[in-house]
PDB file of N, CA, C, O and CB in Angstrom:
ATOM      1  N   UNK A   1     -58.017 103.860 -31.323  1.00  0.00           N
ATOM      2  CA  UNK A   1     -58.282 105.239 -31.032  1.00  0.00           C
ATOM      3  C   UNK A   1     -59.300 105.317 -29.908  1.00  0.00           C
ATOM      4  O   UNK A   1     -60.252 104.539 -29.975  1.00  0.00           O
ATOM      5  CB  UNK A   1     -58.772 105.979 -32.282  1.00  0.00           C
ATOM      6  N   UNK A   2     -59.235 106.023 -29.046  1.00  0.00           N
ATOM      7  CA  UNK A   2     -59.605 106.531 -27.864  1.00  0.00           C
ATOM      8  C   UNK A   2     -60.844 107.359 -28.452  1.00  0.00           C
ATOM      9  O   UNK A   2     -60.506 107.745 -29.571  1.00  0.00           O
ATOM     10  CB  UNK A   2     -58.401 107.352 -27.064  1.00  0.00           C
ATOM     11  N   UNK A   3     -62.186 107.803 -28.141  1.00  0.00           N
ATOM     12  CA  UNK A   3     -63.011 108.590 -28.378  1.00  0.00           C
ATOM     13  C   UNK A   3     -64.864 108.503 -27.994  1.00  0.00           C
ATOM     14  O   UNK A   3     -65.530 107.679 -28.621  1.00  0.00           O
ATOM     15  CB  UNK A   3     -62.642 108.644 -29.612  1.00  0.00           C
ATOM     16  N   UNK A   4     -65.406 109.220 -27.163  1.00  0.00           N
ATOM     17  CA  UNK A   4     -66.864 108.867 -26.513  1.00  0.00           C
ATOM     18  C   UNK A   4     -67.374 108.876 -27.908  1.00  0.00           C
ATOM     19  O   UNK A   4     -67.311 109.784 -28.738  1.00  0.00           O
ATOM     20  CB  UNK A   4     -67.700 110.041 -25.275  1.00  0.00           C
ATOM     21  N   UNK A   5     -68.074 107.269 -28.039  1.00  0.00           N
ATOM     22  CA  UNK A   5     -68.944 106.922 -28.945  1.00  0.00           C
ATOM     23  C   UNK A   5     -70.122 107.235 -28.964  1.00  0.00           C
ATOM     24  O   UNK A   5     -71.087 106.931 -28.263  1.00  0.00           O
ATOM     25  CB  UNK A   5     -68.971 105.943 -29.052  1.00  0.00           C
ATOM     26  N   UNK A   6     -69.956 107.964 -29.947  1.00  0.00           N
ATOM     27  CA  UNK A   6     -71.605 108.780 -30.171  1.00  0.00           C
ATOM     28  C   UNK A   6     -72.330 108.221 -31.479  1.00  0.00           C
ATOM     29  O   UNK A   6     -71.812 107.353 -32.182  1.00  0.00           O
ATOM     30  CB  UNK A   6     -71.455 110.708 -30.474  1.00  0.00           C
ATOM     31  N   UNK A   7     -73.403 108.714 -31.707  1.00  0.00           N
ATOM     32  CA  UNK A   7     -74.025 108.480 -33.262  1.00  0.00           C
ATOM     33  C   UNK A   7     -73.809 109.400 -34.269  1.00  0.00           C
ATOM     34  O   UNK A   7     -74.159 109.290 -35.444  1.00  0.00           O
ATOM     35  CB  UNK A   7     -75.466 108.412 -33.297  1.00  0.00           C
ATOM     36  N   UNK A   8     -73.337 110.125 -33.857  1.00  0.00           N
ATOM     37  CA  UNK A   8     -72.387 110.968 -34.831  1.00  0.00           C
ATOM     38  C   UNK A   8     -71.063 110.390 -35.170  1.00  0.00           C
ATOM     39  O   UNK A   8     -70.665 110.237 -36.325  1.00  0.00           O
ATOM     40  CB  UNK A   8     -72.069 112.323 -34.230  1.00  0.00           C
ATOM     41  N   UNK A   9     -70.445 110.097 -34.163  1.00  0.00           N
ATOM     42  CA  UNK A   9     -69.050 109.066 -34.203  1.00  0.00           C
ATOM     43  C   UNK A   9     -69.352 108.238 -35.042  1.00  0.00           C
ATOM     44  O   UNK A   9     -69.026 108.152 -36.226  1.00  0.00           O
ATOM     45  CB  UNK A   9     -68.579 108.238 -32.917  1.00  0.00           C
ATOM     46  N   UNK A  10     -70.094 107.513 -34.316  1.00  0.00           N
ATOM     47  CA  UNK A  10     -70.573 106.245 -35.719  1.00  0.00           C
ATOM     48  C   UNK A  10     -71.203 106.539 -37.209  1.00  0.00           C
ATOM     49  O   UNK A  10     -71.135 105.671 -38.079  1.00  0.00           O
ATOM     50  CB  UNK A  10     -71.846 105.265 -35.163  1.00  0.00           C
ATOM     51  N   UNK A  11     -71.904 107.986 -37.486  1.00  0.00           N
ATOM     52  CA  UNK A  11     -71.813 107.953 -38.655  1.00  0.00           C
ATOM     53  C   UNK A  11     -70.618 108.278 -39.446  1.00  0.00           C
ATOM     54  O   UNK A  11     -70.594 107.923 -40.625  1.00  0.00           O
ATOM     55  CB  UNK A  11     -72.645 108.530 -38.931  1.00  0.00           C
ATOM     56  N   UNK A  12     -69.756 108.828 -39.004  1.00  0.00           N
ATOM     57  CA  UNK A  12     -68.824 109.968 -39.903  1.00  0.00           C
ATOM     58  C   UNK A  12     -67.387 108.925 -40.138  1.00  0.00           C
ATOM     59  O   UNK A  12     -66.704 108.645 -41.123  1.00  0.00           O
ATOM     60  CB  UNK A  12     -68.369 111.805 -38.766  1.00  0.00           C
ATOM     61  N   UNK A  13     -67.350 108.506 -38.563  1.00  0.00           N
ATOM     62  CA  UNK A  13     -65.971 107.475 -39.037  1.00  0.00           C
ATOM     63  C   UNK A  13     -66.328 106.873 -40.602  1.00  0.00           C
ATOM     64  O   UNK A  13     -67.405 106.547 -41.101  1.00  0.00           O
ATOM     65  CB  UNK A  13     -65.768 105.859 -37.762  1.00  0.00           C
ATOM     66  N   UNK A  14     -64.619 106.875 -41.272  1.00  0.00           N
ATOM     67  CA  UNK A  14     -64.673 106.434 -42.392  1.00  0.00           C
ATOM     68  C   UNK A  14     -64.673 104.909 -42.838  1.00  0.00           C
ATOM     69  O   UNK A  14     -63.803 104.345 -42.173  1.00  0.00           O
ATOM     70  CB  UNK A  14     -63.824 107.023 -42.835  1.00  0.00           C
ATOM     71  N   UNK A  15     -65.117 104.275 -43.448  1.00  0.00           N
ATOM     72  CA  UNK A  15     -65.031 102.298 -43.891  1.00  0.00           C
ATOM     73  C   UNK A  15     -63.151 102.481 -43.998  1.00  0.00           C
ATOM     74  O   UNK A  15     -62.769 103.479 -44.609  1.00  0.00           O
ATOM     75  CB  UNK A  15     -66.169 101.556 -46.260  1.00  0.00           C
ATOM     76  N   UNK A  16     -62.478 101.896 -43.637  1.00  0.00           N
ATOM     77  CA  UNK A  16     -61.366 100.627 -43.640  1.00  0.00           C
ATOM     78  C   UNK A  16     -61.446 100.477 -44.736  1.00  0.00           C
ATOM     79  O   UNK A  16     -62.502 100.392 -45.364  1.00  0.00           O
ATOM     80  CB  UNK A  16     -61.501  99.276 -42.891  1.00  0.00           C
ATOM     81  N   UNK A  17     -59.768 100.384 -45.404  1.00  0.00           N
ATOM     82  CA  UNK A  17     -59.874  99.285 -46.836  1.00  0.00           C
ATOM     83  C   UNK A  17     -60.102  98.139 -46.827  1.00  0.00           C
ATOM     84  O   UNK A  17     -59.439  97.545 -45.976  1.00  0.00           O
ATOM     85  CB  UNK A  17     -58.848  99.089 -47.579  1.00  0.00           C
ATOM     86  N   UNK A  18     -60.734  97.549 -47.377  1.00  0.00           N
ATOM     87  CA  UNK A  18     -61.594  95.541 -48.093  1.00  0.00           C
ATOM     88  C   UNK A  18     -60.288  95.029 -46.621  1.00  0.00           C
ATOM     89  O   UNK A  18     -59.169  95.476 -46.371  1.00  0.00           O
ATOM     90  CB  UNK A  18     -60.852  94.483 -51.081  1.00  0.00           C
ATOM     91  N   UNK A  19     -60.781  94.382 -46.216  1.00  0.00           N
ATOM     92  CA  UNK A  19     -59.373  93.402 -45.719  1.00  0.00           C
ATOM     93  C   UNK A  19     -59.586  93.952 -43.895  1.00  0.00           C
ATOM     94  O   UNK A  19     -59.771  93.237 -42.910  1.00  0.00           O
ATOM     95  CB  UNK A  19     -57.258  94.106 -46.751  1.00  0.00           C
ATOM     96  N   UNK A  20     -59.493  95.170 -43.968  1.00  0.00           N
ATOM     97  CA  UNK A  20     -59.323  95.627 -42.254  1.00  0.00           C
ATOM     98  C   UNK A  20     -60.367  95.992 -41.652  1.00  0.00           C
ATOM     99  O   UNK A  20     -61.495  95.868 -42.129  1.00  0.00           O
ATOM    100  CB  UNK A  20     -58.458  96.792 -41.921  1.00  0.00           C
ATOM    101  N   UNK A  21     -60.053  96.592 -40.291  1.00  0.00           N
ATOM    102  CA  UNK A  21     -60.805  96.620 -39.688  1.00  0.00           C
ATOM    103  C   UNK A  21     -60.557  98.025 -38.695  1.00  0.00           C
ATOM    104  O   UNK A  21     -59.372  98.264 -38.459  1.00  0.00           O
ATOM    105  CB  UNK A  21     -60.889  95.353 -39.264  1.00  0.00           C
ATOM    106  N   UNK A  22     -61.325  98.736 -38.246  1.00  0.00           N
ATOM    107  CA  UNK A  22     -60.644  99.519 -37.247  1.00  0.00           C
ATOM    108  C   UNK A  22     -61.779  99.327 -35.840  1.00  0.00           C
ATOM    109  O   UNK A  22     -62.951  98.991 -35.668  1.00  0.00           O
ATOM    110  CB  UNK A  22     -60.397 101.287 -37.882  1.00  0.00           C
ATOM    111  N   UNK A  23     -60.420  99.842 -34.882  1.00  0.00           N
ATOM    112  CA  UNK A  23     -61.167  99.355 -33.279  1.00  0.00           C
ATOM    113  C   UNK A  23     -61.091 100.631 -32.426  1.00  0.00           C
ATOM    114  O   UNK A  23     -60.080 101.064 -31.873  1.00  0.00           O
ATOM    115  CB  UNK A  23     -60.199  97.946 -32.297  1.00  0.00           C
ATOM    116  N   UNK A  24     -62.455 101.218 -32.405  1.00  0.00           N
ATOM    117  CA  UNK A  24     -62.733 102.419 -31.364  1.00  0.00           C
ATOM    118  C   UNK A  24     -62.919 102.547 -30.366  1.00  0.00           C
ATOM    119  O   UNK A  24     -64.142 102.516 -30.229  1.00  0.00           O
ATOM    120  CB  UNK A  24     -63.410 102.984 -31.421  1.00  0.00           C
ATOM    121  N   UNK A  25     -62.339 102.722 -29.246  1.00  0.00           N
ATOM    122  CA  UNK A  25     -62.670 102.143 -27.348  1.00  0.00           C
ATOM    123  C   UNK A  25     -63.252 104.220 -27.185  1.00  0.00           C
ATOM    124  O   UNK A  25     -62.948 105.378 -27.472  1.00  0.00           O
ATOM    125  CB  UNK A  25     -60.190 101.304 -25.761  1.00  0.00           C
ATOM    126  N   UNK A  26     -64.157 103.412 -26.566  1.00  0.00           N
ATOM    127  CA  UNK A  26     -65.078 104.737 -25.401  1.00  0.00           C
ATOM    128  C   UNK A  26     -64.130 105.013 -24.536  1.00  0.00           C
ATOM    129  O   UNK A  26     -63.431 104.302 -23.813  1.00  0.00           O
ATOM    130  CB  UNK A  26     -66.593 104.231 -24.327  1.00  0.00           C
ATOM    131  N   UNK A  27     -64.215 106.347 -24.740  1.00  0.00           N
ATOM    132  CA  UNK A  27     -63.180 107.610 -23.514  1.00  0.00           C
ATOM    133  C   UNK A  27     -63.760 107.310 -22.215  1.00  0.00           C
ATOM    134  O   UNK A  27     -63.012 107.187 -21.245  1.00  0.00           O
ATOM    135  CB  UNK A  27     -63.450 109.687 -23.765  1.00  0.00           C
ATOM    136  N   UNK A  28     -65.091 107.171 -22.094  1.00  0.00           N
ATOM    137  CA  UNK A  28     -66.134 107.161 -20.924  1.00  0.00           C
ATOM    138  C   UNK A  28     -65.787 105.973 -19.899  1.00  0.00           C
ATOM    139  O   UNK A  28     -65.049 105.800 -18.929  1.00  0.00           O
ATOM    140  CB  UNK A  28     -67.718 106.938 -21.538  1.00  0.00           C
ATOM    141  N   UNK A  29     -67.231 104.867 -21.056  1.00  0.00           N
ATOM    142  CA  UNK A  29     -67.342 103.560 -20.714  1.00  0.00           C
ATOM    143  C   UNK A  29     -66.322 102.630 -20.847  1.00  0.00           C
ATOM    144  O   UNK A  29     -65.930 102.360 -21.983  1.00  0.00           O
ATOM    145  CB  UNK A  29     -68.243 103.127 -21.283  1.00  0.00           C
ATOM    146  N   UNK A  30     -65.758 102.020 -19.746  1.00  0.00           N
ATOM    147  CA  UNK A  30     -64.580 101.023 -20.228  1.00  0.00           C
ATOM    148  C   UNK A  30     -64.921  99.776 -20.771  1.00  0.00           C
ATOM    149  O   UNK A  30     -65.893  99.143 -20.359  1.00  0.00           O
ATOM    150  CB  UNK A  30     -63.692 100.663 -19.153  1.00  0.00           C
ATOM    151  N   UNK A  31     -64.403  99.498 -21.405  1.00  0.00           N
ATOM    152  CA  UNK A  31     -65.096  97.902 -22.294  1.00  0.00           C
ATOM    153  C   UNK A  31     -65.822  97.838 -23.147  1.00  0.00           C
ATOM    154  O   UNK A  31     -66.361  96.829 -23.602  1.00  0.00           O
ATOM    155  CB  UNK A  31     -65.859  96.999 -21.687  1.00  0.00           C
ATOM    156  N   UNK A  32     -65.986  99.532 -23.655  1.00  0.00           N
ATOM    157  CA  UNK A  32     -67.239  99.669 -25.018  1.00  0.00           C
ATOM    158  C   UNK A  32     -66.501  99.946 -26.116  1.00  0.00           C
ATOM    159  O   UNK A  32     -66.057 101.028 -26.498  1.00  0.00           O
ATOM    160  CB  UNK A  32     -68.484 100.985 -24.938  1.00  0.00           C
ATOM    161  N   UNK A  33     -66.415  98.912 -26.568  1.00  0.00           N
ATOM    162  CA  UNK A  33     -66.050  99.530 -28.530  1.00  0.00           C
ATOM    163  C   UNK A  33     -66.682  99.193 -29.552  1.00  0.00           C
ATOM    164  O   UNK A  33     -67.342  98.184 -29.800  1.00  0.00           O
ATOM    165  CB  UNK A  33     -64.748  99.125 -29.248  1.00  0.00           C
ATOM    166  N   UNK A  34     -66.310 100.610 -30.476  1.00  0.00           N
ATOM    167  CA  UNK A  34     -66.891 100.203 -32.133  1.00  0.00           C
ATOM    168  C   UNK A  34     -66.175  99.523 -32.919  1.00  0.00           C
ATOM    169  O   UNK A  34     -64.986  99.744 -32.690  1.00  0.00           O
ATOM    170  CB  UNK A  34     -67.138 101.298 -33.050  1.00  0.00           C
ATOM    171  N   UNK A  35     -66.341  98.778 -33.761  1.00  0.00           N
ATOM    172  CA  UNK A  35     -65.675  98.148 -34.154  1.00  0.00           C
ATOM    173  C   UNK A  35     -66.233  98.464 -36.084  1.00  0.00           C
ATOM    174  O   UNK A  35     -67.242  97.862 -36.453  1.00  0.00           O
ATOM    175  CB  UNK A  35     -65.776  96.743 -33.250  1.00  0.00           C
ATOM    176  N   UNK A  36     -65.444  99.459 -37.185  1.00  0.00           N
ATOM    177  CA  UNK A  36     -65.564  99.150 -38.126  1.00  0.00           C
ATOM    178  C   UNK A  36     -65.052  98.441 -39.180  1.00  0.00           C
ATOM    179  O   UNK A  36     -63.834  98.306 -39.063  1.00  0.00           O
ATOM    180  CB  UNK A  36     -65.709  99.711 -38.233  1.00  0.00           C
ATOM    181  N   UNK A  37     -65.705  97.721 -40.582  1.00  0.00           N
ATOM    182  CA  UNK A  37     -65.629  97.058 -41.412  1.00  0.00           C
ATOM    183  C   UNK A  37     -65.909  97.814 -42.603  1.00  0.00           C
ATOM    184  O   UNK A  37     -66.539  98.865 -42.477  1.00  0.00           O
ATOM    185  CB  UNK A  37     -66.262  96.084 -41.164  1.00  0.00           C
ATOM    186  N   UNK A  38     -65.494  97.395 -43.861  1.00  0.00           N
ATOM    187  CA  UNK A  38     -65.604  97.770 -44.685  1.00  0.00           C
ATOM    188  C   UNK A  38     -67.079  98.118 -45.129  1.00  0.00           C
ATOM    189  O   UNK A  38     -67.359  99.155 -45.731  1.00  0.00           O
ATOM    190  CB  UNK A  38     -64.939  97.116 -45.214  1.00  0.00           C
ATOM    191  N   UNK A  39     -68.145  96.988 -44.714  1.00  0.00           N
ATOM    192  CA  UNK A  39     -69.391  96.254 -45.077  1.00  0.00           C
ATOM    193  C   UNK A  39     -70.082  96.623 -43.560  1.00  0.00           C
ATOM    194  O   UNK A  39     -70.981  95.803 -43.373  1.00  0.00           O
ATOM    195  CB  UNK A  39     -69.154  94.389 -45.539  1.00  0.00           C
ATOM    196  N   UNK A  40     -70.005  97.329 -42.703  1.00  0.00           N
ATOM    197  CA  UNK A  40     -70.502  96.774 -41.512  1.00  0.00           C
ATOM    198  C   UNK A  40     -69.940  97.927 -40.282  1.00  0.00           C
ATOM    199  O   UNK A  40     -68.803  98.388 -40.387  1.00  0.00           O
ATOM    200  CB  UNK A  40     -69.890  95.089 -41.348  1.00  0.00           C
ATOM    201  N   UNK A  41     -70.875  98.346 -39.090  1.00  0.00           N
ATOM    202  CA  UNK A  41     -70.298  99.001 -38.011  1.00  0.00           C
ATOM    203  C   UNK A  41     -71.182  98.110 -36.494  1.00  0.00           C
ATOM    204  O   UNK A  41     -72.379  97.935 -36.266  1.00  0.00           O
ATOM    205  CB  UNK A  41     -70.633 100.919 -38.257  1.00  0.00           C
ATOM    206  N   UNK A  42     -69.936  97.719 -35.715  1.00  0.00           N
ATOM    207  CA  UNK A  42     -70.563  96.889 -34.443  1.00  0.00           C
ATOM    208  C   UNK A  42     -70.188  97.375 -33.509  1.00  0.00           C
ATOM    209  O   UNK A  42     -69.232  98.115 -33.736  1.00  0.00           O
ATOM    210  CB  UNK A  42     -70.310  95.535 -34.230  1.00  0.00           C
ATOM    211  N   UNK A  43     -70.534  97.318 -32.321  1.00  0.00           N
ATOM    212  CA  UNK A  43     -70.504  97.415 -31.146  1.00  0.00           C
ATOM    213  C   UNK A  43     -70.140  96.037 -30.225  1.00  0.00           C
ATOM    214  O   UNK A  43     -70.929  95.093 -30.235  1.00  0.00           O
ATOM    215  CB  UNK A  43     -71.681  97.982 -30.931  1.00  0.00           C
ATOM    216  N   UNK A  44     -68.731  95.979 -29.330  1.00  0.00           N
ATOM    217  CA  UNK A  44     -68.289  95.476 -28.603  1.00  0.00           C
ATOM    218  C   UNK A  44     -68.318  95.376 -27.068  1.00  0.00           C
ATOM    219  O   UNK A  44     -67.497  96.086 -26.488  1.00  0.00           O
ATOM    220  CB  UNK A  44     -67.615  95.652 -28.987  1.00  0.00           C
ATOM    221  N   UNK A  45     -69.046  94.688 -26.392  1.00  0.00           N
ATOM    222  CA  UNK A  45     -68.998  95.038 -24.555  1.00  0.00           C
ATOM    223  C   UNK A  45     -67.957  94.035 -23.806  1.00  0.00           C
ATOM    224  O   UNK A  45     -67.790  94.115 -22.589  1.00  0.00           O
ATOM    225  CB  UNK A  45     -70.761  94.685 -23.676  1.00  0.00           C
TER     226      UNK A  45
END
């Protein structure tokens, strides 16, 4: 999913079921993504 990563973005997105993962790319910045976990939210450059 496509969407400018904010800290709002990052709080509200929902955890993935046990097992997956989901991958958020910045509308903006090219090459910036979030990356969530069940356990966990990261940032990708």
């Amino acid at each position: 999913m496509k969407a400018k990563i904010t800290q709002a973005l990052v709080e509200r997105v929902p955890a993935p079921n046990k097992g997956k993962s989901a991958l958020y790319a910045d509308s903006e910045m090219r090459g910036f993504y979030l990356i969530v976990t069940p356990t966990k939210r990261s940032f990708y450059v």
